[in-house]
Every structure is written in C-alpha cells, then in structure tokens.
N, C-alpha and C positions, 0 to 999 in steps of 0.2 A: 504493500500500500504506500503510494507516494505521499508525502505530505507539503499541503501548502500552507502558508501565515496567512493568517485572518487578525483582522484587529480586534484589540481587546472593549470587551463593553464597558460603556464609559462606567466611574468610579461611581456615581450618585445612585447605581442599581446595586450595588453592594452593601451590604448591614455591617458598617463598622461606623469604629467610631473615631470621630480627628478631632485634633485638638486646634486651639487657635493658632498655636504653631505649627501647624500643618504632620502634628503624629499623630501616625496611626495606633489606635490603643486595641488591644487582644481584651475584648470585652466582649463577651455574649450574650445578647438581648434574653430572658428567662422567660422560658416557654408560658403560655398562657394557663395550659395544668396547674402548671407549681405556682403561678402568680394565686391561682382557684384557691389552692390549698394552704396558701400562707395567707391570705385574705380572710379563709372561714376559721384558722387559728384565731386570728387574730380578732374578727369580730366576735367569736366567742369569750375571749377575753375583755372585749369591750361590753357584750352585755353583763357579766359578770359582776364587773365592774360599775354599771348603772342600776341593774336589779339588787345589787349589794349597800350602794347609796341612796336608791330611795327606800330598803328595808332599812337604812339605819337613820333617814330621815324622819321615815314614817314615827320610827319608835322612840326621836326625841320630840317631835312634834306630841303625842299622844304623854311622855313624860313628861315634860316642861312646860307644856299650855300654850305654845306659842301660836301664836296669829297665821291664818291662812296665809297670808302676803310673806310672809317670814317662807313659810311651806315651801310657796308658789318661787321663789327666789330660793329657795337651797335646793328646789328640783332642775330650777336651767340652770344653775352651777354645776350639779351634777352632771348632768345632760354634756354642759359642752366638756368636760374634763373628760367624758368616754366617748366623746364622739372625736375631739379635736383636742382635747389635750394630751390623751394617750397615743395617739403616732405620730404626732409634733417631739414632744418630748423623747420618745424611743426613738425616731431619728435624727434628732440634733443630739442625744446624748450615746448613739451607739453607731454611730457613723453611715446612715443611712437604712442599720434594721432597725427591725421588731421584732417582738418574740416569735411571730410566724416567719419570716423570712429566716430570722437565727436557724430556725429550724428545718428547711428548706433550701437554706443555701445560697441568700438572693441578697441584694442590697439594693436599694435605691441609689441613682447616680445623676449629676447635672448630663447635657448633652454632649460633652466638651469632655466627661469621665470625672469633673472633680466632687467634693462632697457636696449635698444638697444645703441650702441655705434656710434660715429659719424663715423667709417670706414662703420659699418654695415649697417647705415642706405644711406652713398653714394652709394654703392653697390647694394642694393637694390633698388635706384634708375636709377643709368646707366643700368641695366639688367630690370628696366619696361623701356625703353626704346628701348631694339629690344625684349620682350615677348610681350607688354602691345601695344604700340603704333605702332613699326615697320609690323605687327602682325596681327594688331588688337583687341591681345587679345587672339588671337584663339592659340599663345604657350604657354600661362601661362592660359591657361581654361586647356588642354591637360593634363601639367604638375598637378595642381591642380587636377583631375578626378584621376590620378593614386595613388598619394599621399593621404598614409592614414591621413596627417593630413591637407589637404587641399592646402598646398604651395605648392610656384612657384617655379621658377628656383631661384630666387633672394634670397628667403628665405632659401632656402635648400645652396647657395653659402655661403650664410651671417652667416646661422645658427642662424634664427629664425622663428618666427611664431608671426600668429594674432589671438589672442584667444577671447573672447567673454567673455568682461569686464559687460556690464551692460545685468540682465537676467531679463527677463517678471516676475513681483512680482507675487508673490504666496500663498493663504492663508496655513499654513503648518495645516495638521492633526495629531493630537497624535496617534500611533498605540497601540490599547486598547491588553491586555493580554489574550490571549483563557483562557479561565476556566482551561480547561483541561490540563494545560504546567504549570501553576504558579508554584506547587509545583516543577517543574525539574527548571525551568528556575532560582529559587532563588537560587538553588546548582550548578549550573551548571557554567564553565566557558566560556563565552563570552567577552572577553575583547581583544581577541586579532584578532580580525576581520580585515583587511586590510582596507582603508577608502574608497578604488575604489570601491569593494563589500558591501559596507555597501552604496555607493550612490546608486550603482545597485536595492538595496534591496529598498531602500527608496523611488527610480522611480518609481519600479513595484507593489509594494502594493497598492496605492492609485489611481494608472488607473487599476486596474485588470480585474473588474467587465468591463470593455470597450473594451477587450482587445475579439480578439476571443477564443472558449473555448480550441482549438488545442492548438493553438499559447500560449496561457497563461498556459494550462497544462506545455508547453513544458520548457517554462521560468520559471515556478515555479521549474519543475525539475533541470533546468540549475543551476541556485540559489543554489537549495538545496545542488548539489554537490557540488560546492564553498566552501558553508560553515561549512559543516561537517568538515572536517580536520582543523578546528579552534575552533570547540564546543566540552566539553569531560564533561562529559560521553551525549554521543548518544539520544536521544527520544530518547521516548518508542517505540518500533514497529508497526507500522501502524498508525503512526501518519502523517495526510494530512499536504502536504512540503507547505503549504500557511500559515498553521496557526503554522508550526516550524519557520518560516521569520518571521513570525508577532510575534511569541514570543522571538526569538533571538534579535528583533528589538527595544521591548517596555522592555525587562530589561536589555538592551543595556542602551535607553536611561536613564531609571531610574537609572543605577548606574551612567551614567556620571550627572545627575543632584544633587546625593543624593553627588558626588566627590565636584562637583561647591560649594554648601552651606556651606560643611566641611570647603573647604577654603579661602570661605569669612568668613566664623566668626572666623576661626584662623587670618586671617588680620586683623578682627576689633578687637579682643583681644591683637592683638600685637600693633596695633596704639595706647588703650588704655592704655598699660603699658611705650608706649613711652611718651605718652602726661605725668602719674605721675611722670615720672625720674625726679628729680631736674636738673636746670639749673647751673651749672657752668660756672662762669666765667673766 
C-alpha cells in the first residue's frame, strides 16, 4: 500500500487544552458517567446537609419560642449553605473537588487548566441550581450531550470544565522497532510530532489487534495521514501504516530517553564541579 500526506485537521477539532501561552496541557475532559456519579454523591450530601438543618432548626425553633421570621430566615440560611455554600467552599478549599469528585477522580479546572476562582466556582453553583436541581438534571444532561467537552451551562458561563484527574493504572508497553524501518527511522526526522497525535498513536497501537479489522485498517490510515506532514523524508513505498506508527513511535521514544540520560549526567557533572568550588567566606 503506497502512502500519500494528507493535511492535518485543523487544531480547534481537537479536545485539548492550551494555555495563554500557547501549551498544550495533557488534561482529559471526565466522561459525563462519572460527572453522573460524582454529582449524585455529592447532592446526597447536600441534602443531608439541608434535611439535617432544618431538623435542627425545627427543634430550636419548637425549644426556644422563636418567631416564625427568625424560622423563615434560618431556613434560607440553611438552604443557601447546601445549595451554594457546600461546592463553593469544597472547591476553593480542595483545589477544584468535592467529596464526589474526590471520589471519582475528577477536578474542576479554569479553561486555560489553572484552579477555578471563587467568582467561578459561585456561579457554577447558582446555575446547578435551576440546571441541576430546579430540573432535575435533565438541563444540564441536555447541555452536557451537545457539548463537545461535556459541560453544562454553568461551566460554559464560568468558563470551565471537569477533567478526569485520577486514570485507571496501566501497565505501559514499549513499542518494539519493525526490522524493516530501523535503518529510515535512525535518519529520519521525528521530533516534531504534536503531543495530541503522539497520544492518539500510543492508544491505538496496543489495543489494535482488539480492534475490528475495518475499523483498525481505517485508524491506522487516519494516523498515518496525521503524521506524514511531520516525518521527512517519507517511508519507503509500501510500507504497512501500523508498522510506520510503530516505528515513528519506538524512535520517538528512544530519542526522548537517549535526551533524558544526556541530561542527567550533565546535572551530575555540574553538581560535581559545584561541590569542588572552594568555599569562600
């Protein structure tokens, strides 16, 4: 199979995330499941929290004699501290969780990756307040399903997102070198691969063989056009685009490991020459 270079689709179809400085940040938008699931933690805990303060209103209201208006004013107290004080608070003081998220694996993040702000994260509260609760749920499921990165109204207002902090551990595999590429791949230039495309590549190699044979022709091919227009000089002609991945992959990695050693032993030679400097006093 020959292969030809096709351009890369542009970057704004891609789910990362950039910063003002133009990084790219390795952040993963957190499935809309787990958003499910750390949401009904956590409102559980919020009514807990409101059915716990008006049973212990109720029972100084009834011991102390106090006046309906006193009531009616320590129930919206109540009210807003489980509605909006409880995930204000857990995320400005736990860096973006809650105890459902803790639990789950997930943090809330600005859109830029840095921590959310206390304007941000009020906002994001009063607005799960008519999606989430007034709702049911079923406005910010909605908004969620259409949205490529899974937010709600609140997040898309606040401008931010919940990405998926803690991932299911993974033994990693080395992708070993085809025989047949070594000699191109040692001349070749591979270093300036995009990082989004080099996870892409790193997904699809080690579930391949799982994958069906369409489907995985098809994504070998997608791949392959990606990464031509960042590999020069070209394969050789009729080289199968699995084992062009697999070889852009494995002396990928070998130059970034053969870069790491370089300079750690230039750090331990320059530590070395710090420690001989004489001490002056």
């Amino acid at each position: 199979m020959t292969m030809t270079a096709a351009a890369q689709p542009p970057a704004a179809t891609r789910d990362a995330l950039i910063t003002g400085d133009a990084v790219l940040l390795d952040l993963r938008p957190a499935a809309f499941p787990t958003r499910m699931l750390s949401a009904a933690l956590d409102g559980l805990l919020q009514l807990v929290l409101l059915v716990g303060g008006m049973l212990a209103m109720a029972w100084s209201v009834t011991r102390l004699g106090l006046e309906d208006s006193y009531a009616a004013a320590g129930a919206v107290l109540i009210s807003v501290l489980a509605y909006i004080g409880y995930p204000v608070l857990c995320e400005l003081l736990s860096g973006g969780r809650s105890v459902g998220r803790l639990v789950m694996g997930t943090r809330v993040v600005r859109d830029d990756g840095g921590p959310v702000h206390a304007r941000q994260s009020l906002l994001r509260a009063v607005m799960a307040m008519l999606e989430i609760w007034s709702t049911a749920g079923a406005l910010a499921l909605t908004c969620a399903v259409i949205d490529r990165r899974g937010r709600r109204i609140g997040d898309l207002l606040a401008g931010t997102m919940v990405v998926q902090e803690r991932m299911r551990g993974l033994t990693p595999e080395r992708v070993q070198m085809p025989p047949c590429l070594g000699d191109w791949a040692e001349s070749a230039d591979v270093g300036r691969l995009p990082l989004v495309l080099l996870q892409d590549i790193r997904a699809f190699l080690p579930r391949a063989e799982k994958i069906n044979p369409e489907s995985r022709r098809q994504l070998a091919r997608d791949l392959l056009q990606r990464t031509l227009p960042h590999v020069a000089p070209a394969p050789p002609p009729g080289t199968d685009p699995e084992e062009f991945l697999a070889a852009v992959l494995a002396e990928r990695s070998r130059r970034d490991e053969q870069r790491l050693r370089l300079a750690q032993v230039r750090q331990d030679e320059l530590a070395a020459e710090v420690r001989t400097v004489p001490f002056r006093r």
